[in-house]
C-alpha atoms as one frame of an Amber mdcrd trajectory, in Angstrom:
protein
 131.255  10.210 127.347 133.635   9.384 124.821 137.655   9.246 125.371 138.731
  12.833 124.357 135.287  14.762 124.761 135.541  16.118 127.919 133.136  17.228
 130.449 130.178  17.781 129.121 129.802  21.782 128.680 133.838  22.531 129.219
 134.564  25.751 127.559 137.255  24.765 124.886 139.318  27.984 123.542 139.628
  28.723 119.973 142.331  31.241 118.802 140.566  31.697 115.343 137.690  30.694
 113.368 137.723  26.624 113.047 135.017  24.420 112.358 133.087  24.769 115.858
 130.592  22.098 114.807 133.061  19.377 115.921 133.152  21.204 118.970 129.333
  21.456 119.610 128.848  17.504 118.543 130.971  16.660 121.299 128.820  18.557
 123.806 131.456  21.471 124.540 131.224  25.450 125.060 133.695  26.692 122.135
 134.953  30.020 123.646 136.642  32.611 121.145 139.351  33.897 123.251 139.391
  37.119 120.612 135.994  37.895 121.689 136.767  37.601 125.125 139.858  39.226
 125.403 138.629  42.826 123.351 135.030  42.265 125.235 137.466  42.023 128.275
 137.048  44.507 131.615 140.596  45.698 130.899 142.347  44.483 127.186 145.327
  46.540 127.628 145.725  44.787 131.416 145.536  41.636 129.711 148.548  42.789
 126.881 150.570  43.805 129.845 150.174  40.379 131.897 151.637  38.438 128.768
 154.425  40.688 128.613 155.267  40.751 132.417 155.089  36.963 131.657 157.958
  37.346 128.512 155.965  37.836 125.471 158.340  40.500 123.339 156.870  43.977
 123.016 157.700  43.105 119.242 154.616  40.635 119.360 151.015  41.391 117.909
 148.320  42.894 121.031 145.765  40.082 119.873 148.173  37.103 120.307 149.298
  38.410 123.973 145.998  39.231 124.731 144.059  35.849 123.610 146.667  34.025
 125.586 146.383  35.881 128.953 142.712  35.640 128.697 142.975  31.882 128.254
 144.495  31.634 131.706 142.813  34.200 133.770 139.310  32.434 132.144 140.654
  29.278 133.686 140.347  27.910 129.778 142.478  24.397 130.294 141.769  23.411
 126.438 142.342  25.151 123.310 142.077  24.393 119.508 144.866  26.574 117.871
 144.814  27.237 114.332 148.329  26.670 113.094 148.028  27.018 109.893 145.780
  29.257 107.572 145.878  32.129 110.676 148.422  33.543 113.069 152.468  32.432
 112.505 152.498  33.181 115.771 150.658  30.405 116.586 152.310  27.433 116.767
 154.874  28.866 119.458 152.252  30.283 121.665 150.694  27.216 121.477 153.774
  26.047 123.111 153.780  28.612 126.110 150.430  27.577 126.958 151.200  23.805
 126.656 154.222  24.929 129.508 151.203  26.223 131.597 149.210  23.211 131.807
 146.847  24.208 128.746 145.789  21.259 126.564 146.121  22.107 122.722 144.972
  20.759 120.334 146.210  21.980 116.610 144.024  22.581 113.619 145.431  23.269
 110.551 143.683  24.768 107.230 144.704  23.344 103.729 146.990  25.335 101.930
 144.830  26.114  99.493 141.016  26.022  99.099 140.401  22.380  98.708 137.315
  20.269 100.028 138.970  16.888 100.309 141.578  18.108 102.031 139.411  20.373
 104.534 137.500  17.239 105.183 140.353  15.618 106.295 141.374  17.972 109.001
 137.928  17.796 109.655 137.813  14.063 110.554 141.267  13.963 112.401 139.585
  17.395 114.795 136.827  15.213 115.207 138.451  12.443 116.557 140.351  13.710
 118.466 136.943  15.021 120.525 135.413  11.922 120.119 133.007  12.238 117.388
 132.968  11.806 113.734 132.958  13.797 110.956 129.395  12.663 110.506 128.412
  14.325 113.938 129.966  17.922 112.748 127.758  17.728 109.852 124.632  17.277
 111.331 125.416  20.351 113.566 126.283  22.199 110.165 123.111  21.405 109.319
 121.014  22.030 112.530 122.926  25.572 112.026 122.289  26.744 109.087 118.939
  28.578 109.873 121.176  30.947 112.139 123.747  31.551 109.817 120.491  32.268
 107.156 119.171  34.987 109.725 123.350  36.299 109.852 122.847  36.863 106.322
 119.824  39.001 106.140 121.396  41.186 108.663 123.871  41.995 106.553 121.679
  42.261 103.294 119.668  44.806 106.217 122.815  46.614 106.294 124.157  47.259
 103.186 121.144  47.381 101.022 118.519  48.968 102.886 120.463  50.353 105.867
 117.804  49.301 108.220 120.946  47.930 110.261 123.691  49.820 111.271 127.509
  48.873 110.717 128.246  48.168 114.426 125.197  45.643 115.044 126.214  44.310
 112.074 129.933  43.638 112.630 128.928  42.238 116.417 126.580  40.195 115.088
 128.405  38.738 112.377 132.250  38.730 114.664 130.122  36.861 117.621 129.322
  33.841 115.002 132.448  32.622 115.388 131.711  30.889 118.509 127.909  31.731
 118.871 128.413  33.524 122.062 128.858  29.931 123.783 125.406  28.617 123.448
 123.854  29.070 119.665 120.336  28.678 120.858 120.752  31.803 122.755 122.688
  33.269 120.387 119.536  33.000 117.758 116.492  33.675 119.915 118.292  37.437
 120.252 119.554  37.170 116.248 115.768  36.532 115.804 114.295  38.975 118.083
 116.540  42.058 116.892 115.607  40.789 113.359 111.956  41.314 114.101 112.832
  44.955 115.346 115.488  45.967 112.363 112.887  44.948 109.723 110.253  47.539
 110.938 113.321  50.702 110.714 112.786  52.916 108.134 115.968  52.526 105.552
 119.061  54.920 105.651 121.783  55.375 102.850 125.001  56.649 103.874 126.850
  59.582 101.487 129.654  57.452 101.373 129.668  53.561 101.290 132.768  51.783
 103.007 134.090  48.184 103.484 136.262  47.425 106.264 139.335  44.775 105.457
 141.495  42.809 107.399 141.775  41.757 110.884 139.170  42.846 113.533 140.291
  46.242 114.730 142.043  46.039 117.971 141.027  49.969 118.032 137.235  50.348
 119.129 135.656  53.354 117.741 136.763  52.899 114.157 133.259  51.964 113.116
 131.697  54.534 114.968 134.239  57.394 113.610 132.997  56.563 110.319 129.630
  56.940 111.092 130.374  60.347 112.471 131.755  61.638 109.329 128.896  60.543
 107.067 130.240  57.164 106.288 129.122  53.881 106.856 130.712  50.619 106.814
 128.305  48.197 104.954 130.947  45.555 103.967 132.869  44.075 107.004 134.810
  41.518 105.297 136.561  39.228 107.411 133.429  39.294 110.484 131.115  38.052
 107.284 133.847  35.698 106.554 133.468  33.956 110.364 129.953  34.183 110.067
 130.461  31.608 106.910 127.929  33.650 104.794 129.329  31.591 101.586 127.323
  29.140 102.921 128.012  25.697 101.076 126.207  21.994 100.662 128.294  20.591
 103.552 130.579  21.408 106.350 133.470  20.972 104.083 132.355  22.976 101.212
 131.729  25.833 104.172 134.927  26.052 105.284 136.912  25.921 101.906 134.458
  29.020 100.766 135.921  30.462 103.536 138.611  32.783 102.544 140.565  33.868
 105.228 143.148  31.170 105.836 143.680  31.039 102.261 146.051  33.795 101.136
 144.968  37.219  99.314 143.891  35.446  95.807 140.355  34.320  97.423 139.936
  37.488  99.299 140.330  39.764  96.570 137.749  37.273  94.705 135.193  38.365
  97.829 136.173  42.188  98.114 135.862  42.924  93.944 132.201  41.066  93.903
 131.015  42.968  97.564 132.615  46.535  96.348 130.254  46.478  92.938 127.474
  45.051  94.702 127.815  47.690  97.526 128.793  50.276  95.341 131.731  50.543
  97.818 133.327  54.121  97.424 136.346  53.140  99.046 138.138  50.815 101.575
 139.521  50.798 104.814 142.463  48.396 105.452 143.142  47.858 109.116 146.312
  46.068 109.860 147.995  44.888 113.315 151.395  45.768 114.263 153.900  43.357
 113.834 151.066  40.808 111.788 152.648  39.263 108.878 149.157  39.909 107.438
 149.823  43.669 106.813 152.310  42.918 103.822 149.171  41.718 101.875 148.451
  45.426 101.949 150.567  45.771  98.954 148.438  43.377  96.702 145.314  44.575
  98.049 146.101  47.732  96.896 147.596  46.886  93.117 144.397  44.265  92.870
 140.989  46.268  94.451 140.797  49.627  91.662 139.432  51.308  94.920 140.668
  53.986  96.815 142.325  52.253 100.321 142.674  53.729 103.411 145.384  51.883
 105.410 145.242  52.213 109.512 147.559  50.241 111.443 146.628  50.007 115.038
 149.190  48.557 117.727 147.260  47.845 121.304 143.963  47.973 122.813 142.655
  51.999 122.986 140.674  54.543 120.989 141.715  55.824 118.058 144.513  58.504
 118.280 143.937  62.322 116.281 146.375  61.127 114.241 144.416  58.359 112.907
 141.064  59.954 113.156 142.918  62.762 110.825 143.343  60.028 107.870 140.436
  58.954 108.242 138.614  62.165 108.237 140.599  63.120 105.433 139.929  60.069
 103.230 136.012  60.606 103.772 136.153  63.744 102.430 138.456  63.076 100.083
 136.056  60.274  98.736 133.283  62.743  99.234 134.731  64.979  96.761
């Protein structure tokens, strides 16, 4: 075992999509503590914990939430992303460090550029005791997985032989792979085999979902409800690297999330004509610094957008179902 790996199999936390092929070289579990934390027993118990513990009630849910769930998984190593994600990163990063929790910082380019993604690449690598090499040959040994992640989301949008919520959990659990990718694809493979024998569906009125993973559950589910359907989930398809690309690198500068609204907007215009997207839904966290990219989403889409802003873990309230309910029909019209 090399200095820096670990023990074989440790679950290592990551508080946002990073390249988990470094990760899975170096024979570790990457865990996505945002997947564990809304998957959680009790999410608003968690949100509560990190505030009895000092986090400001002026704080986003997901970043008190991820770091309870760190601790009470027992979770003694994560990779944060501190730049390209959260700006709250960097000083949760340091609470957890105060608690005994090893991090360990990735940080995305500014921009889109390969060369310099391959650098943070490398220096990751090290510092888990492989090589940038190692990554790629896990890039490679999972691309067949990310292939099948695709056609469930061609099944969704153009035949509707998937529906939006399989979809999005399908697509949100590829950030980490639920822990164990070979798992992971033997059910991807096996629901595959099911979904391609549906008969199709086509929804009255075609949505895409933007921004950060609802902390809301139920959104997806409202739509459906009111004769809509969700058939472009941007950021989940955005973990699930659909872009695909030749290497590792290329992968993750495709990738548009860490890399301001210019790149996104790129995405969203090309999946609203080939989706024939009626109109968008634009969830934002409370307090995110994400949620004043609202504004150029809106001058830069030509679509009709729907914002919701959702604050902690909970169903949606009348008032929000109300919007949305209105929108629908509004777009229906």
């Amino acid at each position: 075992m090399t200095a820096g790996a670990g023990v074989p199999g440790e679950r290592v936390g990551i508080t946002s999509t990073v390249p988990i092929e470094v990760l899975l070289a170096a024979g570790l579990t990457p865990a996505d503590l945002n997947n564990l934390f809304i998957a959680g027993a009790d999410p608003e118990a968690a949100v509560a914990r990190a505030e009895a513990a000092g986090f400001p009630r002026a704080c986003c849910a997901w970043i008190k939430g991820i770091y309870d769930t760190a601790l009470a998984e027992g979770i003694r190593r994560v990779v944060v992303v501190t730049g390209g994600d959260c700006a709250n990163g960097p000083a949760m990063a340091e609470v957890w460090a105060a608690a005994g929790v090893e991090v360990v910082p990735f940080a995305y380019p500014d921009g889109p550029d390969a060369g310099a993604l391959a650098a943070a690449v490398a220096r990751l690598a090290a510092r888990f005791g492989v090589t940038a090499a190692d990554a790629e040959a896990v890039y490679r040994r999972l691309a067949p997985v990310r292939a099948r992640l695709a056609r469930v989301d061609e099944l969704l949008w153009r035949t509707g032989q998937v529906t939006p919520r399989e979809a999005y959990d399908r697509l949100i659990g590829a950030s980490d792979f639920g822990g164990a990718a070979a798992a992971f694809d033997a059910r991807l493979t096996a629901f595959l085999l099911d979904a391609e024998r549906r008969p199709g569906r086509d929804a009255a009125v075609r949505l895409g979902l933007l921004g950060v993973p609802p902390i809301t559950p139920g959104l997806i589910e409202a739509c459906d409800e009111l004769g809509a359907a969700v058939v472009f989930h941007e950021v989940p398809r955005q973990f699930a690297l659909l872009g695909g690309g030749a290497d590792l690198a290329a992968a993750y500068t495709a990738y548009t999330y860490p890399y301001g609204v210019g790149p996104r907007l790129g995405d969203i215009r090309r999946a609203a004509a080939e989706r024939r997207l009626a109109g968008v839904i634009h969830y934002v966290q409370t307090f995110c610094h994400r949620g004043i990219h609202d504004i150029l989403l809106r001058r830069g889409l030509g679509l009709p957008v729907l914002t919701l802003e959702g604050e902690r873990p909970g169903p949606l309230s009348a008032q929000q179902h109300l919007r949305l309910e209105t929108f629908v029909e509004m777009l229906r019209a």
